[in-house]
N, C-alpha and C positions, 0 to 999 in steps of 0.2 A: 620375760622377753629381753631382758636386760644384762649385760655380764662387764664384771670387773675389767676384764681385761680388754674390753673395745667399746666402751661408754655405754653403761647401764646395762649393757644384753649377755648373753649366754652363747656357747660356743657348741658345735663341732659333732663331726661322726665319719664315716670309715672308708675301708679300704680294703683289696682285694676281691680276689670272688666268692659269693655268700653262699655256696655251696650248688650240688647239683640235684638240688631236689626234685620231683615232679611234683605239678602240681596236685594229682592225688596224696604222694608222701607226703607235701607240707599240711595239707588238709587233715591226714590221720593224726598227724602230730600236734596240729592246734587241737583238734578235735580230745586227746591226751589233755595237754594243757588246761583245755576248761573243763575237762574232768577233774582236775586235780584243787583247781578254781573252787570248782560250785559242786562238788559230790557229798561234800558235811563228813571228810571221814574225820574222826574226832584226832587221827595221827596227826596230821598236816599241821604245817605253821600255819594255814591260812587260819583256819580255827583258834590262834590266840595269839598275845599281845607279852610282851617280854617286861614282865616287874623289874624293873632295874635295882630292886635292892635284892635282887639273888633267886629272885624264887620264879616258876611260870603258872602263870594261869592262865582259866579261857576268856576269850574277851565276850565279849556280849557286841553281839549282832546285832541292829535297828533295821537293817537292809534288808529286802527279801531275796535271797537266792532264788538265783536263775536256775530252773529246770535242767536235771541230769540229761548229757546228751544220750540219744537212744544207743548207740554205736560207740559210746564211751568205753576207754580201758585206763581204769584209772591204776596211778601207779606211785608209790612209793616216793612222798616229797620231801622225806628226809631219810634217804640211804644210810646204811648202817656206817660204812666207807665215812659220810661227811659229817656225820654225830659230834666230832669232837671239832672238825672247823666251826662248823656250824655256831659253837658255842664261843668258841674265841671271835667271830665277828659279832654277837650277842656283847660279849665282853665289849667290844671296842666303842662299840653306838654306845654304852653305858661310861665311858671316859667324856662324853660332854653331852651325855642327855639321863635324866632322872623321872621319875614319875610323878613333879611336879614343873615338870618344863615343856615348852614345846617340842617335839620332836620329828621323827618321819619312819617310812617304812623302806624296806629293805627286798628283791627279789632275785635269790641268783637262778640262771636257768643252764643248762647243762641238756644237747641234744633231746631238746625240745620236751624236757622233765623240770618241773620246780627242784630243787635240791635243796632250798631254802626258800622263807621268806617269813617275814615278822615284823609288827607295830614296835614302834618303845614310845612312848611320852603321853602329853594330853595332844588330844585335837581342838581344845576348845580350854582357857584358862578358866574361863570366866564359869564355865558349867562344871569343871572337872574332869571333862569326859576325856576317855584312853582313846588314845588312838586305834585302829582297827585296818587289819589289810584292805578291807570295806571303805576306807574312806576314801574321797573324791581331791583330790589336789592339781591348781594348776601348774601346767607344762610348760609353763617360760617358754624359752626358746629351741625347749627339745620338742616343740612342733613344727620347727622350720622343716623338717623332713617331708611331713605330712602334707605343708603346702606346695614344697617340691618335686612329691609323688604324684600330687594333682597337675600338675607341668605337664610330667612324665606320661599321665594318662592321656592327655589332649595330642601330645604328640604323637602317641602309639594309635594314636585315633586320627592323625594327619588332618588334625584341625591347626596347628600351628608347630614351626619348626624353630629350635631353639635359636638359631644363627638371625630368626626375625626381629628387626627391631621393635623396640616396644610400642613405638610411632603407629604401626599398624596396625595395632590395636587401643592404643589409647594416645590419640591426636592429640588431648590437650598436652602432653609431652614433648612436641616434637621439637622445641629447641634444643634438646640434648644431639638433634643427629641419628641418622642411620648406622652409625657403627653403635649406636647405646642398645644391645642386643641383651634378649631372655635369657640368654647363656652366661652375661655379664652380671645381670643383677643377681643370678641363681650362685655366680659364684662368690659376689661381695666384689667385683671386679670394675664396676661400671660407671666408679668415681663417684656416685651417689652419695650425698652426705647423710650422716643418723641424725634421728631425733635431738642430740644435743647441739647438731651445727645449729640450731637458730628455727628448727619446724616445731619443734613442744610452741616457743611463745607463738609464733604463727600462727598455728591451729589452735592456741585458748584465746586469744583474738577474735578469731572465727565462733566459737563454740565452748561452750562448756564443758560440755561430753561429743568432742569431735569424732566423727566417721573419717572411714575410706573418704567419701564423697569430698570431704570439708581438706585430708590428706593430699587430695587429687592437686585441687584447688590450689593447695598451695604448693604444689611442686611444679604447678605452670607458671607460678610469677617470678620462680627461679631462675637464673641465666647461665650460674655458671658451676660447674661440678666440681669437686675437689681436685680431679685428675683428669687427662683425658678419657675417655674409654677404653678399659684394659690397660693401661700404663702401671696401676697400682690396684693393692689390695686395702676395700676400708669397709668395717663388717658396719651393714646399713641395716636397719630394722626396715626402713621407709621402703626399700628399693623390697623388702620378702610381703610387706602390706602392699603395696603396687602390683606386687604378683598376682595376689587375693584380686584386685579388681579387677585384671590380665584374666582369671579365670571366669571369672565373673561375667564378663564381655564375651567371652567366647562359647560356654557353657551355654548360656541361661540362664544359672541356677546364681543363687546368691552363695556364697563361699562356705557360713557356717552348713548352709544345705547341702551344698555337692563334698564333703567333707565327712559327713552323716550321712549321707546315700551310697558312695562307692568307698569310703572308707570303713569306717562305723561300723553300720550295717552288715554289709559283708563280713566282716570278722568275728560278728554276734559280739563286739564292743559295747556293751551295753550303759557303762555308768561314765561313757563318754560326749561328749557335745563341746563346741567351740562357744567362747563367745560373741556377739550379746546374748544372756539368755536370763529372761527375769526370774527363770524361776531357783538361779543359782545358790540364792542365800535362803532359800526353803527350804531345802535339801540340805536333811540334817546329818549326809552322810558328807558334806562338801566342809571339812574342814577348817577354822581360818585360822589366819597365818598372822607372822609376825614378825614384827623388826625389833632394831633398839638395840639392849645387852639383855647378857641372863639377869644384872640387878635391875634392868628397868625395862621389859617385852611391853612393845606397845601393837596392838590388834591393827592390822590395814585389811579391812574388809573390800575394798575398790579405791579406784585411782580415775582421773579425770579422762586418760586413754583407753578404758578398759573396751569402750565401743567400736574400736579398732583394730582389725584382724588380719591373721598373716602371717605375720612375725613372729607369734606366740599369743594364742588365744584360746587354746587348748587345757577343757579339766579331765585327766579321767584317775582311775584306780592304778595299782600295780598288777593286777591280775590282768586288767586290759591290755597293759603295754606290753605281758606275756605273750599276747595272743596276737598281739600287732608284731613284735618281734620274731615272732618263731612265724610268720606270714613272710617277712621278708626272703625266707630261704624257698618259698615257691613261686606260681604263676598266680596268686588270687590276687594282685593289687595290679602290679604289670608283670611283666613277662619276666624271666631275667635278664635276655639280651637287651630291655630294656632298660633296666634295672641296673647292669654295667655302667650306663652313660655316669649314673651319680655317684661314680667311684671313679672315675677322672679327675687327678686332681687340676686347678686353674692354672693355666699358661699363660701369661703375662705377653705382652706386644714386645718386650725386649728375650722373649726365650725364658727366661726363669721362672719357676713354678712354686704355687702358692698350696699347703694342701688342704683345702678346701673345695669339695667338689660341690652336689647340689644338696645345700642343707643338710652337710656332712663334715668333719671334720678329721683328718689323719693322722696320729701319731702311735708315736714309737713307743713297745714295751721291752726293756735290753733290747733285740735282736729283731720281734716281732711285730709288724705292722697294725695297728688295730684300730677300731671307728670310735670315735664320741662325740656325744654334746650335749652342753650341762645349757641350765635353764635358770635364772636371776629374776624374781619380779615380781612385785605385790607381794613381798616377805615370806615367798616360795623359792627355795634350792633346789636344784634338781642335778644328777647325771646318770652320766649313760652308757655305757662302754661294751664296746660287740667285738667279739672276737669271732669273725664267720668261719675261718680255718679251723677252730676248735669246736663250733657249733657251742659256743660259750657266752652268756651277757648278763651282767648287773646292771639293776637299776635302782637308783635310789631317790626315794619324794622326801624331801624336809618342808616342813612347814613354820620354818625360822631361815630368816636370810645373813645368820651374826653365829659367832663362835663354832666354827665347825668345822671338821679339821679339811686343807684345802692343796696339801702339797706330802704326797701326789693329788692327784684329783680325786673326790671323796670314793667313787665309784671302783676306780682302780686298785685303791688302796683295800676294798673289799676284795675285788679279784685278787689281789695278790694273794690271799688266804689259802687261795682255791690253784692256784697258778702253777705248774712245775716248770 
């Protein structure tokens, strides 16, 4: 939930138009994807885990695979064409992870095909265990999309219109004012302070393992914002978990529920779920993670905010976020005139523009515009980078939040592989 570069949280995602699919085309194409996922062809990267001292084997599965889709056409997840990339990114993950360190997984997708994807390291020090395309990691702050999709959907359903202020749906707010708008907090615009202004001690005050609820609470005894509304850009965690209540209120549904009902679900997301959820550290596919250095990795299985959602509360696989991403190019989540709104980037009350639209991030590759946003938190890395003109995106789960390589962004510096 956390990122370097704006106090503890994780950043960013895209820009331009995400193609012109129908919703039947994207539907055949996920429907591809989770063939390629769950079909057991013994070709596939998903099938195995990369020995970083030179050699490849198969990994050993715990999980049970989801059933072949009927209507599946499974296809080829490592073309002949990307053989030898393929291997120089293989190469690169092996410049700072070994097969006794923690590590992460890797998925690049290419018009709606895996082209790659593979474990390197352990998922578990203490067991041994390798990691596996199968295994479950949280999503930092590359869930803020997710909770801005659910915005997206309430709107397209004219239950609530971005330009409303947050007041009207959650009163105990309302000292901030009617210009403190859904559209401000959606873009980090709305002078809202994070977590490190002074709401972490706040809320362990309140609580040992604080809620939304306990969150709420303390952002009604607040008086004053860092900025007026819209004057300035300040990435909030607080103001994307206030969203989660926003939905919450207007819904019925509690957040990790409507998240898992019209996200989820709908995508046959399967080894996905927000949290709280008790039964996270049961689940022997759920990874843990790690801080510290390579001489000294010490385990953070939970953190005192974990009960707090929004921001980043999201675990799933890289095979899910396949299926989540190649969704984005049709109608199964919102429409995509809808779907445009969150590729705006923020306009500022003096004219200047931030790029930052809803739970999205914009920049530059040389010449070409492209989406991301990486994810910091609970000794999970993450990023993300979508290139929609190309029908192109990596993603990448680390399960260590320390030595790894950061400049360019880890993600990008995989696309570049792939890149002409």
């Amino acid at each position: 939930m956390h990122h370097k570069k704006y106090v503890f949280v994780a950043m960013v995602f895209w820009v331009t138009a995400c193609g012109n699919f129908t919703a039947n085309g994207a539907k055949e194409v996920t429907t591809r994807i989770a063939a390629t996922h769950h079909a057991g062809d013994t070709r596939q990267p998903a099938q195995r885990t990369v020995n970083l001292t030179g050699k490849q084997q198969n990994a050993t599965h715990t999980s049970k695979p989801a059933p072949k889709p009927t209507k599946a056409t499974p296809v080829s997840a490592q073309p002949d064409d990307y053989r030898a990339i393929n291997k120089n990114v293989d190469a690169f993950f092996g410049t700072f992870i070994n097969a006794k360190t923690p590590g992460g997984v890797v998925i690049v997708l290419k018009d709606g095909q895996i082209i790659h994807q593979a474990a390197y390291g352990l998922a578990n020090l203490k067991t041994k265990t390798p990691l596996t395309v199968d295994h479950i990691f949280h999503l930092a702050s590359m869930g803020k999309q997710m909770t801005a999709l659910c915005i997206m959907m309430l709107a397209e359903q004219g239950k609530l219109s971005y330009d409303d202020p947050i007041s009207k749906y959650i009163p105990e707010i309302s000292q901030f004012g009617d210009t403190f708008t859904i559209r401000q907090v959606l873009h980090h615009t709305s002078g809202l302070p994070d977590y490190g202004d002074g709401i972490t001690d706040a809320l362990l005050a309140r609580s040992a393992n604080p809620t939304n609820v306990d969150m709420i609470a303390v952002l009604h005894k607040k008086r004053k914002l860092l900025s007026a509304p819209g004057d300035a850009f300040y990435y909030s965690n607080a103001g994307y978990d206030m969203l989660a209540v926003l939905i919450e209120r207007v819904s019925g549904e509690l957040f990790p529920d409507f998240v898992q009902k019209h996200i989820f679900d709908p995508l046959h997301m399967k080894n996905t779920f927000s949290l709280p959820d008790k039964k996270r550290r049961s689940n022997a596919m759920v990874t843990m993670s790690y801080t510290g250095s390579r001489k000294k990795p010490e385990a953070y299985p939970n953190d005192p905010l974990d009960n707090i959602y929004g921001s980043g509360s999201v675990y799933a696989t890289i095979g899910d976020m396949a299926l989540y991403d190649e969704a984005l190019y049709g109608n199964t989540l919102v429409s995509q005139k809808t779907f445009q709104e969150a590729l705006n980037p923020a306009t500022l009350n003096d004219g200047s523009v931030e790029q930052y639209g809803f739970g999205l991030e914009f920049e530059k590759w040389k010449k070409e515009t492209y989406v991301a946003h990486s994810g910091a938190w609970l000794g999970f890395n993450n990023d993300y980078v979508r290139f929609p003109q190309r029908h192109f995106s990596v993603i990448v789960l680390l399960n260590r939040d320390y030595e790894h390589p950061d400049n360019p962004r880890i993600a990008l510096k995989v696309a570049e592989f792939y890149l002409k």
